[in-house]
MARBA-3410 file (N, C-alpha, C, O; in Angstrom, 1 decimal):
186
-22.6,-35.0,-44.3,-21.9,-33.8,-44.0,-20.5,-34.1,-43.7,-20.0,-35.0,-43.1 ~ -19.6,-32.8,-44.7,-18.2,-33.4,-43.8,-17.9,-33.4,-42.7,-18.4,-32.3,-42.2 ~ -17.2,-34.2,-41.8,-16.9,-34.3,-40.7,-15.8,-33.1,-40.2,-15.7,-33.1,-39.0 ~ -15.4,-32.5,-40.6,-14.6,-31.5,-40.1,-15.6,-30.0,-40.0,-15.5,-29.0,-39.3 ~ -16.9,-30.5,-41.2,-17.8,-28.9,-40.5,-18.5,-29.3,-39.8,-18.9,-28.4,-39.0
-18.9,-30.5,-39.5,-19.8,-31.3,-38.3,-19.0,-30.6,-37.0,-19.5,-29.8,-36.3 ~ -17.7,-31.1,-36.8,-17.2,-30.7,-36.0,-17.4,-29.0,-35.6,-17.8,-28.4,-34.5 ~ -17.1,-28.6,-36.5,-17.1,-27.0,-36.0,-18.5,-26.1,-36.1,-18.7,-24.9,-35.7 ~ -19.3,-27.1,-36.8,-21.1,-27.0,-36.2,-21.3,-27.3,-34.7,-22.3,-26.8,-34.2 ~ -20.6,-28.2,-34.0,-20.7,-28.6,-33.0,-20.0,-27.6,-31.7,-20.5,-27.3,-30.6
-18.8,-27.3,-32.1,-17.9,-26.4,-31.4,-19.0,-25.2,-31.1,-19.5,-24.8,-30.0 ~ -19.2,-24.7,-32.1,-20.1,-23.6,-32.2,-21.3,-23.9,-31.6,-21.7,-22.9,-31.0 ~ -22.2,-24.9,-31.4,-23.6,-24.9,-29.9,-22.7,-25.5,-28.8,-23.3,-25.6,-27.7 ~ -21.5,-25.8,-28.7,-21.1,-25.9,-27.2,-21.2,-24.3,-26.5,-20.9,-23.2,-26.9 ~ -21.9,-24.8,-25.3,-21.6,-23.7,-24.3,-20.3,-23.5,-24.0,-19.5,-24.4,-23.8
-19.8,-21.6,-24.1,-19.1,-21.5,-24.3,-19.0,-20.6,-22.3,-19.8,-19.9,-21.8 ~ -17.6,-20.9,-21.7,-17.7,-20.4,-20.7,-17.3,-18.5,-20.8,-16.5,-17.9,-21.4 ~ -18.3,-18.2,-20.0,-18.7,-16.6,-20.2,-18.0,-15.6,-19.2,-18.6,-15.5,-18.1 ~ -17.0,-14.9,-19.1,-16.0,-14.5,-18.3,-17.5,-14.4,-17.3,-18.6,-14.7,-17.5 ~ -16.7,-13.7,-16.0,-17.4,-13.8,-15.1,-17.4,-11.8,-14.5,-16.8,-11.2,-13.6
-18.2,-11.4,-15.1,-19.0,-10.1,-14.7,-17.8,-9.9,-13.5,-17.6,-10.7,-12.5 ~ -17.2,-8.5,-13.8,-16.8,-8.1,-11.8,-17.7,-7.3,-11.6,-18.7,-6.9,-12.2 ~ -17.3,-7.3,-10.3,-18.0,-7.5,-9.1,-17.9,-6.8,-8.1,-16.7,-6.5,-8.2 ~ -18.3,-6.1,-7.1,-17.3,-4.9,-5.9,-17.4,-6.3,-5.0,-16.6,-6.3,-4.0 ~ -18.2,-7.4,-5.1,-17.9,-8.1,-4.0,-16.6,-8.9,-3.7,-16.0,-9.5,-4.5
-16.2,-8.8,-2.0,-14.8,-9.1,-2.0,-15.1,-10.6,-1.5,-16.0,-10.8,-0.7 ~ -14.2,-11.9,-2.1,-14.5,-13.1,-1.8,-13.2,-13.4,-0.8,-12.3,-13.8,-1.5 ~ -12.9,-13.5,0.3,-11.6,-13.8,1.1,-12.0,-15.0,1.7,-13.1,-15.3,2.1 ~ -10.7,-15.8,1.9,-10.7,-16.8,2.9,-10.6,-16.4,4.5,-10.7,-17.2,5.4 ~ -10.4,-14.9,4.6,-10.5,-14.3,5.3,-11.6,-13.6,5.7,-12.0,-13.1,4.7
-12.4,-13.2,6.9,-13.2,-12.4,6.9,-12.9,-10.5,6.3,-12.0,-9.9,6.7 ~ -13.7,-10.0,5.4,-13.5,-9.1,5.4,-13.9,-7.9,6.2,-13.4,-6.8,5.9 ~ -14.8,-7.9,7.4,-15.4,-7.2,8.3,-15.8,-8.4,9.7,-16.7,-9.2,9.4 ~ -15.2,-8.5,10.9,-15.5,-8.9,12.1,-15.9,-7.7,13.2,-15.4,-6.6,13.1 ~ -16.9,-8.1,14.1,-17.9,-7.4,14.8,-17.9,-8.6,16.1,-17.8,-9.8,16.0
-17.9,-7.9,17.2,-17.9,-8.7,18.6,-19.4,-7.6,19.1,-19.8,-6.5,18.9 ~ -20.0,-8.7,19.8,-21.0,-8.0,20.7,-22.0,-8.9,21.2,-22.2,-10.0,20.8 ~ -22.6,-8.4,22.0,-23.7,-9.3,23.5,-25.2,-8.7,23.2,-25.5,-7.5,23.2 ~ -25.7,-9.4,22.9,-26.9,-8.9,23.4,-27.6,-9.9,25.0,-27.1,-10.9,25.3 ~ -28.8,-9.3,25.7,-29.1,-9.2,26.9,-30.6,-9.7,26.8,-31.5,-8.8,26.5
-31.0,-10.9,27.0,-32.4,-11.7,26.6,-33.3,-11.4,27.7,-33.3,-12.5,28.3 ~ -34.1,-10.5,28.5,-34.8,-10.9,29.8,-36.5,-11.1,29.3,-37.2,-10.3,28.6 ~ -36.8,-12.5,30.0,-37.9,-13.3,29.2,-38.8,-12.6,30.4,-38.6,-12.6,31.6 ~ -39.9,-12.1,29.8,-41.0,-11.4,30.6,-41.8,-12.7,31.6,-42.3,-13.6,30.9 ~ -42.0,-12.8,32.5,-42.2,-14.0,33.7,-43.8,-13.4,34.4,-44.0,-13.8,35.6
-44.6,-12.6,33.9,-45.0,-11.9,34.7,-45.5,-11.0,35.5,-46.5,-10.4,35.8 ~ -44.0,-11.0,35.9,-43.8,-10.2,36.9,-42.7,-8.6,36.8,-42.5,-7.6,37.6 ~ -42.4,-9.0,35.4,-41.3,-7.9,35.0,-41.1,-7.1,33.7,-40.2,-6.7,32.9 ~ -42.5,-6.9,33.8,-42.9,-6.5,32.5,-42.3,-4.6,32.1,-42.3,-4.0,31.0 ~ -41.9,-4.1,33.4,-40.8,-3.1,33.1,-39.4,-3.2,32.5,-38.5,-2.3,32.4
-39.3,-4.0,32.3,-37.9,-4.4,32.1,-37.5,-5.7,31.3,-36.3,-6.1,31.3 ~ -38.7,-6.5,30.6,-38.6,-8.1,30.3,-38.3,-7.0,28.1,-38.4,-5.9,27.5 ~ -38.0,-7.8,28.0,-37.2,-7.5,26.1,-37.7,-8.8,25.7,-37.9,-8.6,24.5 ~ -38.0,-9.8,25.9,-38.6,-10.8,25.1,-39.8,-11.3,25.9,-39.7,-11.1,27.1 ~ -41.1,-12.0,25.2,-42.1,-12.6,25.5,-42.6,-13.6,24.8,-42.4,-13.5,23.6
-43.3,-14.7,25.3,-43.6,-15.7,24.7,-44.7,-15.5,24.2,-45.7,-15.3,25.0 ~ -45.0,-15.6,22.5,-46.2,-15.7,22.1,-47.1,-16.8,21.5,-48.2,-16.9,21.1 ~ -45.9,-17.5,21.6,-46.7,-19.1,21.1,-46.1,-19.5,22.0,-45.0,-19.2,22.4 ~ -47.6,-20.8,22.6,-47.0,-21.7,23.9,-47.8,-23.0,22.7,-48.4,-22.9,21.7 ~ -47.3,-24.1,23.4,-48.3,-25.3,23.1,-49.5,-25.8,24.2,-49.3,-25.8,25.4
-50.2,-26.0,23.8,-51.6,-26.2,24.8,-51.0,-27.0,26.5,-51.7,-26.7,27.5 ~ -50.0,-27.6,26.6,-50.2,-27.8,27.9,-49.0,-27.0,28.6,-48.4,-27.5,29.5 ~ -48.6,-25.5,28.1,-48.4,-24.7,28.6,-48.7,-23.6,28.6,-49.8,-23.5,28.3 ~ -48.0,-22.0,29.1,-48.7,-21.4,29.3,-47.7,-20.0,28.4,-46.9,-20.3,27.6 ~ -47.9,-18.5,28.5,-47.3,-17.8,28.0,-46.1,-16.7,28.7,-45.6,-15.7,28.3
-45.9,-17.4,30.1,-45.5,-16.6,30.9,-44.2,-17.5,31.9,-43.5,-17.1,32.8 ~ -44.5,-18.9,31.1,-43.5,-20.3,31.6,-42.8,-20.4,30.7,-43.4,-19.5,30.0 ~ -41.9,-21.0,29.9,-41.4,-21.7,29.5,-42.0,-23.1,29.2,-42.1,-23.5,30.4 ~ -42.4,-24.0,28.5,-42.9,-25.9,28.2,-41.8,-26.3,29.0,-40.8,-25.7,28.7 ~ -41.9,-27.2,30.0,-40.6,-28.1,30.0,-41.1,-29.6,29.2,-42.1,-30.0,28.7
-39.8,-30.1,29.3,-38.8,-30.2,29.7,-37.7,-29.5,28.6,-36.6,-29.1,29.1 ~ -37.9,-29.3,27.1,-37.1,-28.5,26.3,-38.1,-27.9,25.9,-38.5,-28.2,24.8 ~ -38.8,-26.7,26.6,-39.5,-25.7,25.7,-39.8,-26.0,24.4,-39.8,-25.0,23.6 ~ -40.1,-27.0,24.1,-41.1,-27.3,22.5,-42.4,-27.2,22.7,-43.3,-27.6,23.4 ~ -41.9,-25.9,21.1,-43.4,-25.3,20.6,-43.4,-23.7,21.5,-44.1,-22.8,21.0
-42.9,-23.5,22.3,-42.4,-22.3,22.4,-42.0,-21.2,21.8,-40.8,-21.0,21.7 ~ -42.9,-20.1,21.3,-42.1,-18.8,20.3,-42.1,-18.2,20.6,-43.1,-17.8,21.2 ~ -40.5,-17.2,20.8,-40.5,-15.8,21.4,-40.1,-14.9,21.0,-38.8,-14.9,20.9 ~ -40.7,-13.7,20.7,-40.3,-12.6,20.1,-39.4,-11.6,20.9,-39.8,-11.5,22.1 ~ -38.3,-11.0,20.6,-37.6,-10.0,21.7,-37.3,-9.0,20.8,-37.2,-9.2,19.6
-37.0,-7.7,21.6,-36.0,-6.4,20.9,-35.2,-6.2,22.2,-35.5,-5.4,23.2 ~ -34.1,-7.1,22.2,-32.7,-6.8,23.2,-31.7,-5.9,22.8,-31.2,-5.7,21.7 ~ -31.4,-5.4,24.0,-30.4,-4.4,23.4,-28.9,-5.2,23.3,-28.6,-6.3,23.8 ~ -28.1,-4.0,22.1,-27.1,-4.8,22.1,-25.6,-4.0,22.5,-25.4,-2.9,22.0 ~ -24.6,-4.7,23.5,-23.7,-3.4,24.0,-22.3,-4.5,23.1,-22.4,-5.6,22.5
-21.2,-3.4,23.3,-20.0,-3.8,22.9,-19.3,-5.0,24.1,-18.6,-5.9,23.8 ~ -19.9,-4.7,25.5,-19.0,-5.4,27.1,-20.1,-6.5,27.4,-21.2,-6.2,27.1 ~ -20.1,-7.6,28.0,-21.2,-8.3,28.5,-22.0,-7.5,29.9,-22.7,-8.1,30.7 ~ -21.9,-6.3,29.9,-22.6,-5.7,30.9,-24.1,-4.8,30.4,-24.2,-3.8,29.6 ~ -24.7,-5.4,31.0,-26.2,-5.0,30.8,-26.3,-3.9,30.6,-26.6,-3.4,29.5
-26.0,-2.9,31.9,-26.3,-1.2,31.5,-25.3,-0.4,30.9,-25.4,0.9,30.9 ~ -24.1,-1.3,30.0,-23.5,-0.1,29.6,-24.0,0.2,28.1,-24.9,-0.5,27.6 ~ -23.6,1.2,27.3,-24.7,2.0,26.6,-24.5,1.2,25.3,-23.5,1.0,24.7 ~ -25.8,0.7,25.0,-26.8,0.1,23.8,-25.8,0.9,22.8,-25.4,2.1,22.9 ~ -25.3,-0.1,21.6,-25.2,0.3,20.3,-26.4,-0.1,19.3,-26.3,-0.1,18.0
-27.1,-0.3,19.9,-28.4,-0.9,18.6,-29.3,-2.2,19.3,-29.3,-2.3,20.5 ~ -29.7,-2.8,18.6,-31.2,-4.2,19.2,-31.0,-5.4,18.5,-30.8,-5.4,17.3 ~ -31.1,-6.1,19.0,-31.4,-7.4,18.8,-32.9,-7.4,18.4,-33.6,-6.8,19.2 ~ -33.5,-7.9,17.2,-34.6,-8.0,17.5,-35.3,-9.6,16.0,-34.8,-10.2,15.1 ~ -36.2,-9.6,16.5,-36.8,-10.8,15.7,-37.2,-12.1,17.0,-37.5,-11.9,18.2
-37.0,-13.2,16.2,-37.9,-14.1,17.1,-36.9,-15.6,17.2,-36.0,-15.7,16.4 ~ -37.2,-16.6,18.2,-36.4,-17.8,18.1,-37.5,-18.4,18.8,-38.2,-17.8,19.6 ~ -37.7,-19.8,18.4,-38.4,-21.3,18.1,-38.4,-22.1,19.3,-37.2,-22.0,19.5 ~ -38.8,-22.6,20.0,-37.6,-24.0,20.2,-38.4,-25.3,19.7,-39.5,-25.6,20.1 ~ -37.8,-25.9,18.7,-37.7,-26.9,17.6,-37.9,-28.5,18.0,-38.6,-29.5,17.6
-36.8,-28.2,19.2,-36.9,-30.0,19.8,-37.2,-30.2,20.5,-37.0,-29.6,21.6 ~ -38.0,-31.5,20.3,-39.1,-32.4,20.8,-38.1,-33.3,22.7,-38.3,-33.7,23.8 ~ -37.4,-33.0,21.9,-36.3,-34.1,22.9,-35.3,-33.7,23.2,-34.7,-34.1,24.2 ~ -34.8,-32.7,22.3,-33.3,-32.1,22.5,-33.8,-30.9,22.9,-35.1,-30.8,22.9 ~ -32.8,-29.6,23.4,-33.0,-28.6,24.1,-32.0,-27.6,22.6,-30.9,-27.1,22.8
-32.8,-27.5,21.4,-32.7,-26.9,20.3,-33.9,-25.5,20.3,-34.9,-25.4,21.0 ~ -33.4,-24.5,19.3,-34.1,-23.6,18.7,-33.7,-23.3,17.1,-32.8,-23.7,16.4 ~ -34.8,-22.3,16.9,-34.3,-21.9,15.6,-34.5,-20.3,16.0,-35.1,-19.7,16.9 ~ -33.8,-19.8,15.0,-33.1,-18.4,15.1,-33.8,-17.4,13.9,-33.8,-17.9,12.7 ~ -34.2,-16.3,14.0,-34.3,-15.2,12.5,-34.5,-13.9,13.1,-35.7,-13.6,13.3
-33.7,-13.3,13.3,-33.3,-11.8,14.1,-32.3,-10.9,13.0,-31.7,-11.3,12.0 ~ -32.5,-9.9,13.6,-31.6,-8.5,13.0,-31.1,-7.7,14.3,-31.7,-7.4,15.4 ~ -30.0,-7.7,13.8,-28.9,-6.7,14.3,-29.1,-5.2,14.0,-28.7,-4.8,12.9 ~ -29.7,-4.4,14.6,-30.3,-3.4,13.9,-29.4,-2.2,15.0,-29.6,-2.1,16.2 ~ -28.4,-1.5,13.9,-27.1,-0.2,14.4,-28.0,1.1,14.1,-28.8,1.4,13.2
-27.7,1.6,15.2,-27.7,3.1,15.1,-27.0,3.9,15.5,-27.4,5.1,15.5 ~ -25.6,3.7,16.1,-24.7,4.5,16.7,-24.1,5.4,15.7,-24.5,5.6,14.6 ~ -22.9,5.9,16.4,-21.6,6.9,15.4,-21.2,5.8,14.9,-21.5,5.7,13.7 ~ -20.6,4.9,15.4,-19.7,3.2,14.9,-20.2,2.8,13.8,-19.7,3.1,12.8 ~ -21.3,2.1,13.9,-22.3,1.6,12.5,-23.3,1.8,12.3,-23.8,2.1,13.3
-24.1,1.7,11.2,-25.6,2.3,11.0,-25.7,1.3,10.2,-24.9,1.0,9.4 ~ -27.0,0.6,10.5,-28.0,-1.0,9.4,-28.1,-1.6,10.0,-27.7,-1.5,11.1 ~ -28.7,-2.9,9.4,-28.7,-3.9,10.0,-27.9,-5.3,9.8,-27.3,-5.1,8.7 ~ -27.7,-6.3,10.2,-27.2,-7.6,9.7,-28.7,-8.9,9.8,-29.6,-9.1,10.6 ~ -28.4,-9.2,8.9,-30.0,-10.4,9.1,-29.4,-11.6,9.8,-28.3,-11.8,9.4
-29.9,-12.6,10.9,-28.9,-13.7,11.0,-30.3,-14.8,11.0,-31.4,-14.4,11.4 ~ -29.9,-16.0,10.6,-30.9,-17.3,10.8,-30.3,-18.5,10.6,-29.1,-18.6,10.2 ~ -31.2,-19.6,11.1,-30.5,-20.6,11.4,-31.1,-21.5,12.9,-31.9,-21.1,13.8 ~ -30.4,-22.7,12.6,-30.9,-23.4,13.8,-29.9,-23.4,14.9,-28.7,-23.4,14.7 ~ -30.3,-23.2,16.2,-29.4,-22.9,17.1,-29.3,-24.6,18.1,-30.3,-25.3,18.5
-27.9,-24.8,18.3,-28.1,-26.6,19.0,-27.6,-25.9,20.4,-26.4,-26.0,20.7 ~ -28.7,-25.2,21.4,-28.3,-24.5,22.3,-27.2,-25.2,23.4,-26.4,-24.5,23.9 ~ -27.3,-26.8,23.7,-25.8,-27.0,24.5,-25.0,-27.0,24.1,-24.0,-27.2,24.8 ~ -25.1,-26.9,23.1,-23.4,-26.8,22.4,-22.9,-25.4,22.6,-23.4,-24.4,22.3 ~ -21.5,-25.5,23.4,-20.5,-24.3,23.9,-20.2,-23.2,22.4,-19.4,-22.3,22.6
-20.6,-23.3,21.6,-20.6,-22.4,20.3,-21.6,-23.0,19.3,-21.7,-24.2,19.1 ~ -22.5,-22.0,18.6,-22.9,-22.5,17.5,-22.9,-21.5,16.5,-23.1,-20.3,16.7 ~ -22.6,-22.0,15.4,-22.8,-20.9,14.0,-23.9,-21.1,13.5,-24.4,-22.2,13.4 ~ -24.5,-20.0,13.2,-26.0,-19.6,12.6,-25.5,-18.9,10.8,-24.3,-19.2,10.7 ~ -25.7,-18.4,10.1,-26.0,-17.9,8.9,-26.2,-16.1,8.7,-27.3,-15.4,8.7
-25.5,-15.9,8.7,-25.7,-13.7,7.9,-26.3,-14.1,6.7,-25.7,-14.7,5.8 ~ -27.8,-13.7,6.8,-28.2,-14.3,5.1,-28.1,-12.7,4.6,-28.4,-12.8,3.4 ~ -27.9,-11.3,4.9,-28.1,-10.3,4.6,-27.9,-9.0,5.4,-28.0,-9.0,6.6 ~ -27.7,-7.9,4.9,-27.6,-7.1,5.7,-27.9,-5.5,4.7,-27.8,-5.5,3.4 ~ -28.3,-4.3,5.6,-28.2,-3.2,5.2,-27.4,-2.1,5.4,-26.4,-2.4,6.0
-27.7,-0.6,4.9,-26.5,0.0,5.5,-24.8,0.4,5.4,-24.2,0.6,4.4 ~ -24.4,0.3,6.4,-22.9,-0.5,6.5,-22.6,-1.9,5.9,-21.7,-2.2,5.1 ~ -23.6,-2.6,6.6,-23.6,-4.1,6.4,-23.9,-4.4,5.1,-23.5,-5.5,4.7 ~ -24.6,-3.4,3.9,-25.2,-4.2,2.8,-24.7,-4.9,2.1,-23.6,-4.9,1.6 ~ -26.0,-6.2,2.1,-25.6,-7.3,1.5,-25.2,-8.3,1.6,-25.2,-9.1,0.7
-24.5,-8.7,3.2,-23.1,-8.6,3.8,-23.6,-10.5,4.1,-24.7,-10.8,4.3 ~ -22.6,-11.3,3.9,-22.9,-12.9,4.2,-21.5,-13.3,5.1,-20.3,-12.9,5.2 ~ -22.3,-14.4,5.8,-20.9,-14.4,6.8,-21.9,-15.9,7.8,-22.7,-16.7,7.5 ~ -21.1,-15.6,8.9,-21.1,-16.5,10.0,-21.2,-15.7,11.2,-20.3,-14.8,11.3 ~ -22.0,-15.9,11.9,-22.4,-15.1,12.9,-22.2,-16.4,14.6,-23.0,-17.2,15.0
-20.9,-16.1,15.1,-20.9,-17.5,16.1,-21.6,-17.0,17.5,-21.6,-15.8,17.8 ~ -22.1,-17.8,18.0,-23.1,-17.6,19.0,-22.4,-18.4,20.2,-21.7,-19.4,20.1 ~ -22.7,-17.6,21.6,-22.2,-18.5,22.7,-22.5,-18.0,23.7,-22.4,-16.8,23.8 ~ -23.0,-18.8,24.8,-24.0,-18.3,25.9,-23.1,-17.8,27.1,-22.4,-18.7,27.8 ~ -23.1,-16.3,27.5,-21.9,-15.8,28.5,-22.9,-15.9,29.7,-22.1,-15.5,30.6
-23.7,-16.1,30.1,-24.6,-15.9,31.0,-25.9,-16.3,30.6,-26.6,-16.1,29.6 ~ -26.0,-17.2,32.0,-27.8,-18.0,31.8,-28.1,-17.9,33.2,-27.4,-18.4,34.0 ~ -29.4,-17.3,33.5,-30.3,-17.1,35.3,-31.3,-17.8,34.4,-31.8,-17.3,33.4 ~ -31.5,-19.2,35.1,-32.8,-19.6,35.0,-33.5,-19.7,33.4,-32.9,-19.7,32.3 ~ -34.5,-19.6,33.5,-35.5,-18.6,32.2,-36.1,-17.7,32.0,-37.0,-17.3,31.3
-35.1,-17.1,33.3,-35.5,-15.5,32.5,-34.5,-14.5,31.9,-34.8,-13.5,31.3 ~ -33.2,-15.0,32.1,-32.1,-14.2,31.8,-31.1,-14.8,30.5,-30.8,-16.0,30.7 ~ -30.7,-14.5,29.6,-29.5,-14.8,29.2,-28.9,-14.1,28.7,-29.4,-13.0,28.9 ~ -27.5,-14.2,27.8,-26.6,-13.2,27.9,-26.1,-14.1,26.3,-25.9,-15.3,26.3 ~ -25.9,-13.4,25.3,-25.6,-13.9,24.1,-24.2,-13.2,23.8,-24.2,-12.0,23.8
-22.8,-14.0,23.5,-21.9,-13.2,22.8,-21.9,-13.9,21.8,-21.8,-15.1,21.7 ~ -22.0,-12.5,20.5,-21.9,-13.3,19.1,-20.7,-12.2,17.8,-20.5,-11.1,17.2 ~ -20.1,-13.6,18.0,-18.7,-13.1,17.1,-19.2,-12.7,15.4,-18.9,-13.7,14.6 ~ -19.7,-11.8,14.9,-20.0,-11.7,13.6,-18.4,-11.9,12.4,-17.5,-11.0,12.4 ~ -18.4,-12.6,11.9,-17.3,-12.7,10.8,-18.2,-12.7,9.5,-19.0,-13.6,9.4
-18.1,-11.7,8.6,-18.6,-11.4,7.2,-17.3,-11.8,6.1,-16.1,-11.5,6.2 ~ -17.9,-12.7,5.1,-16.8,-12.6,3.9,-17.6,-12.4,2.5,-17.3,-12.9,1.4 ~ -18.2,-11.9,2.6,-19.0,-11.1,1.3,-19.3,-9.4,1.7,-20.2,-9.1,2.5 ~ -18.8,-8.7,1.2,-18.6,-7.2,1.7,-18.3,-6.3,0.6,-17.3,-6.4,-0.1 ~ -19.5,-4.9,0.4,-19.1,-4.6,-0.6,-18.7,-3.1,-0.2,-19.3,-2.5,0.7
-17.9,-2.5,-0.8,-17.4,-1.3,-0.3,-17.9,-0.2,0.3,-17.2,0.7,0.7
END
């Protein structure tokens, strides 16, 4: 064969690169949607079962459902629906729930893993945000994963930073979580 149609036999099965479909999605080095807000964890002990938002439903055999395991709660699962406000103050008025469940993972370290929704109902926003991820709870900030969202949110991918504004014991905590989205579609 001649080599000059060899050649353009060949050109022709190269993969040829295929423009790239648009898109409404916006890609920024920037966030395109940021969200501040707390949610309010109180771990049912009990004794407070009027007012407790999370409970432990998996314990490991040498604990119980109403303790925490020490020394790092492994094997611990807890399901919650916390409310979530704009201020770190507990009674001021709920824009929507925290809800889903978190792990704790480590055997030795004082770790969880994370898979909750942000679920809006106010005038402000309406949907949800999905977040997951492993949480390395001493650490003074950690980023978890926006793997999705509905709504307002739909679709929405991002970074969701996590940071503990308040801790009583094991029964209380206080979550502020900086949502930064950079996948957002109009």
């Amino acid at each position: 064969m001649d080599p000059i149609k060899l050649l353009l036999l060949l050109l022709l099965l190269l993969p040829l690169p295929l423009p790239i479909l648009s898109s409404p999605i916006s890609h920024h080095p920037h966030p395109c949607k940021t969200l501040t807000i707390f949610f309010h964890d109180i771990l049912f002990n009990g004794h407070n079962s009027h007012n407790a938002t999370a409970a432990i439903v998996g314990a490991p055999a040498w604990a119980n459902r109403t303790i925490l395991a020490k020394p790092t709660h492994f094997g611990d699962v807890v399901v919650f629906d916390d409310p979530i406000t704009l201020n770190n103050d507990l009674h001021s008025p709920a824009i929507g729930r925290a809800q889903g469940l978190y792990l704790y993972d480590g055997k030795t370290v004082f770790t969880a893993w994370l898979a909750f929704s942000l679920v809006f109902n106010s005038t402000q926003h309406r949907g949800t945000i999905q977040i997951a991820g492993a949480d390395p709870l001493l650490e003074k900030t950690r980023d978890v994963s926006v793997v999705g969202g509905t709504g307002d949110f739909f679709m929405a991918r991002g970074v969701a930073t996590l940071s503990t504004d308040a801790f009583e014991g094991d029964v209380y905590f206080r979550l502020r979580v900086d949502v930064r989205l950079y996948e957002c579609y109009p």
